[in-house]
N, C-alpha and C positions, 0 to 999 in steps of 0.2 A: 504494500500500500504506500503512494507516496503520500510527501509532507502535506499537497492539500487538499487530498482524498480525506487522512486523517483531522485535518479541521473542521471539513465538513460534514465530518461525522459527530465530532465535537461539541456544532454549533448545533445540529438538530438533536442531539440529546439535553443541553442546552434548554431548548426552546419546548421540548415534552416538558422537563420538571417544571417549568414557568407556568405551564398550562396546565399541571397535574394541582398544582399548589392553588393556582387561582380557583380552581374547582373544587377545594376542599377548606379553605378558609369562610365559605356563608356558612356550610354543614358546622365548624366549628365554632362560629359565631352565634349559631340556634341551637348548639347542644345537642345536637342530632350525633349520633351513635352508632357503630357498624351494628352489623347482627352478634359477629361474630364475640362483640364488645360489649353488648348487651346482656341484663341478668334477668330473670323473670322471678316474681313473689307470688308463689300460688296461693290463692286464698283457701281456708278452712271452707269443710261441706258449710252447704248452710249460709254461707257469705261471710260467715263472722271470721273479721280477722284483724290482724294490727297493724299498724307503722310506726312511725315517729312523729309524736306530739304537737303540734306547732303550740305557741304560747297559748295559754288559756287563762283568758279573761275571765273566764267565768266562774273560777274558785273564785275562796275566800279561805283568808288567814284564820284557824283557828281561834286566836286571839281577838279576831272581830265575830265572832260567832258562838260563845259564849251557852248557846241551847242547841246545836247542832241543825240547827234550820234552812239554813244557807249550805250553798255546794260545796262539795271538793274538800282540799286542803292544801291552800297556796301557799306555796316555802315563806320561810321567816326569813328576812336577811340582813335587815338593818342591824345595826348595832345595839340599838334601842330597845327593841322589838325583840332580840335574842335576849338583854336583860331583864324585860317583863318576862319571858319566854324561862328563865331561870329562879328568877323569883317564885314561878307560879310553881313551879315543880319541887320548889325547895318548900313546899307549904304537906308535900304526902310527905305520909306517915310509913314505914317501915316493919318488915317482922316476916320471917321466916313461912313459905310456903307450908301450907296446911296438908294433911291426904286427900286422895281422889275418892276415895272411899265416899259409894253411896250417889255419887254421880251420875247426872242419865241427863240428856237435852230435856226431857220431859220438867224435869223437876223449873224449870223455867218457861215453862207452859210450852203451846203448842206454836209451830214457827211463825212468824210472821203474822200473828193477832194483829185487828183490828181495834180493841179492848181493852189493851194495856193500862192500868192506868195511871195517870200524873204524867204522860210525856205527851208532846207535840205530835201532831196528826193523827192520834188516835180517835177513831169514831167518829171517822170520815168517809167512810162507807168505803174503805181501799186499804186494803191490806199493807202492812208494815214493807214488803218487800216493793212491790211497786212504789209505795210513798218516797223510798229513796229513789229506784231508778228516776224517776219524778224530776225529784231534788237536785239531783246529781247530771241526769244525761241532758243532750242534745238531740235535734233532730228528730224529735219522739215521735211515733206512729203510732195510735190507740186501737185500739179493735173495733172495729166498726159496731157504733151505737154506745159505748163506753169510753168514760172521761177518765177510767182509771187502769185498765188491761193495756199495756204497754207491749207492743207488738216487735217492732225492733227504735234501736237510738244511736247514739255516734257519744262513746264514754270517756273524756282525758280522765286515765287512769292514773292515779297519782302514786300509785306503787312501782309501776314499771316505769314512766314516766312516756307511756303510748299510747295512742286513740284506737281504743278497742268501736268494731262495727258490730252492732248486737245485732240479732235477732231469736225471738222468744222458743224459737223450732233449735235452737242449742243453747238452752239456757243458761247453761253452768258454765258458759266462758265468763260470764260474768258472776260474782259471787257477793253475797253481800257482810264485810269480814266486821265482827264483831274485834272491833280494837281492842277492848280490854278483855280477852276472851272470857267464856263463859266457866269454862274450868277453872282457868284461873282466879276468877269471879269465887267459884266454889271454895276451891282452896284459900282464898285469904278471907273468906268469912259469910259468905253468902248461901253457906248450907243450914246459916243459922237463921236466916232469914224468914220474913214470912212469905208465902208464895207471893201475893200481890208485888211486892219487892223485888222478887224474882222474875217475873214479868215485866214489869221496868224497866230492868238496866237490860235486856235482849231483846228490848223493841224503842231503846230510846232512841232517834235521832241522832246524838251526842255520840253514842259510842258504834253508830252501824256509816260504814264508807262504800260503796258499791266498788269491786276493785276486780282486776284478772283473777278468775276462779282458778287455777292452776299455783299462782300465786299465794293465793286466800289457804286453799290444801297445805302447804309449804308451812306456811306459819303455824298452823295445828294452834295448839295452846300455849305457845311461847310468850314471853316478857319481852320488853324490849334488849335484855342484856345475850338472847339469846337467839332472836330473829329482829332482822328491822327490812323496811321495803329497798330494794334493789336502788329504785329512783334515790339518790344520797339526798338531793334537794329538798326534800320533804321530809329530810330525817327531824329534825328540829319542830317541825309542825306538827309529825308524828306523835313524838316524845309528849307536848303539851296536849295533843288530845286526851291520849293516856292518864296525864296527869288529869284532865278536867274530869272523866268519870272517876278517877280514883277518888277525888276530893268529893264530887255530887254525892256519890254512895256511899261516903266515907269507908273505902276501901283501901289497905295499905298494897304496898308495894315490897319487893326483895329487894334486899339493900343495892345489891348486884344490877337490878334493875334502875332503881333510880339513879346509883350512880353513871348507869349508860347514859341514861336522859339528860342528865345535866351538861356530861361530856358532849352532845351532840347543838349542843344550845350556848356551847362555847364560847367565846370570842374570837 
């Protein structure tokens, strides 16, 4: 090959990369994706499935919600806000886990009463379980001719820190987790209780969060020194919910335990 055979081979290689690049710089300016570059997210049967969270407005700080009425549990972060957040937690009371002995869901009535009484939304003609999806979801779909059967919703779960897609044909991806469990309920003094008492604090607003059922399993009847939610941002919010039914029901805590809570409410 001579010298300007090889140039002109040169120059039209050249002039392909010019025109290979100009054809692929809109594609990467739209975020457009080969295939071969491309991931796919199969959703669960049923449609219900998750992502990643975008901001949600539509919690509320513990701290500002006081009877659990309002949704969610939006992180603490101020400075401030984590010292109230400390304070309030330094007010339980402490003492060594009790036995299980004698324990049964039963002994706290039947799930999700309408009936309960002295807590919010009871005897409202909707049951405890929907009254939170309620409270909690977005996008809510009712059963047709009902203002209270909750058919599917769009959930920021504040444990994984992901927007679960409900619908009621797989109901247990969402689960509704009793914060200060009920065992543990049992064992720090609620076997002494009267039933009425016992129905209370398992259907109060205050201590139920709608959250990833897979998740809700995971924590069984743990303290905080022993399970907390994956999402770390909501650990601080966590810790003070806890704390608010401990002190409503005057409920102590494991020493083990409150010292986590405070630890997460840090500075």
């Amino acid at each position: 090959m001579t010298r300007r055979e090889r140039v002109r081979r040169d120059r039209g290689r050249t002039a392909l990369a010019a025109a290979a690049l100009a054809l692929a710089l809109p594609l990467l300016a739209s975020g457009c994706k080969t295939d071969a570059g491309a991931t796919g997210s199969g959703g669960s049967s049923g449609g219900s499935g998750s992502g990643p969270a975008a901001n949600d407005g539509h919690s509320v700080s513990p701290l500002d919600n006081p009877d659990g009425t309002k949704p969610g549990l939006a992180a603490i972060t101020s400075s401030g806000d984590r010292a109230k957040a400390r304070a309030l937690i330094g007010k339980v009371d402490t003492k060594g886990r009790g036995p299980k002995t004698g324990y049964e869901r039963d002994e706290f009535g039947y799930a999700w009463m309408d009936n309960a009484p002295d807590v919010p939304f009871a005897r409202n003609g909707c049951d405890t379980r929907n009254d939170l999806l309620k409270r909690d979801g977005q996008d809510i779909d009712y059963r047709s001719g009902s203002n209270c059967v909750i058919m599917s919703l769009t959930l920021a779960d504040p444990y994984s820190g992901k927007t679960i897609h409900w619908k009621k044909s797989h109901a247990t991806a969402i689960q509704i987790d009793h914060v200060m469990p009920l065992s543990y309920d049992w064992q720090m003094g609620a076997s002494r209780w009267s039933k009425d008492k016992r129905e209370s604090i398992a259907n109060d607003p205050l201590n139920l969060i709608p959250v990833d059922g897979p998740l809700n399993g995971a924590k069984s009847d743990s303290g905080p020194a022993s399970w907390l939610p994956p999402n770390k941002r909501v650990r601080c919010s966590y810790s003070v919910r806890f704390a608010q039914v401990s002190l409503k029901y005057h409920l102590p805590v494991t020493t083990a335990d409150k010292k986590m809570m405070l630890s997460l409410c840090g500075a």
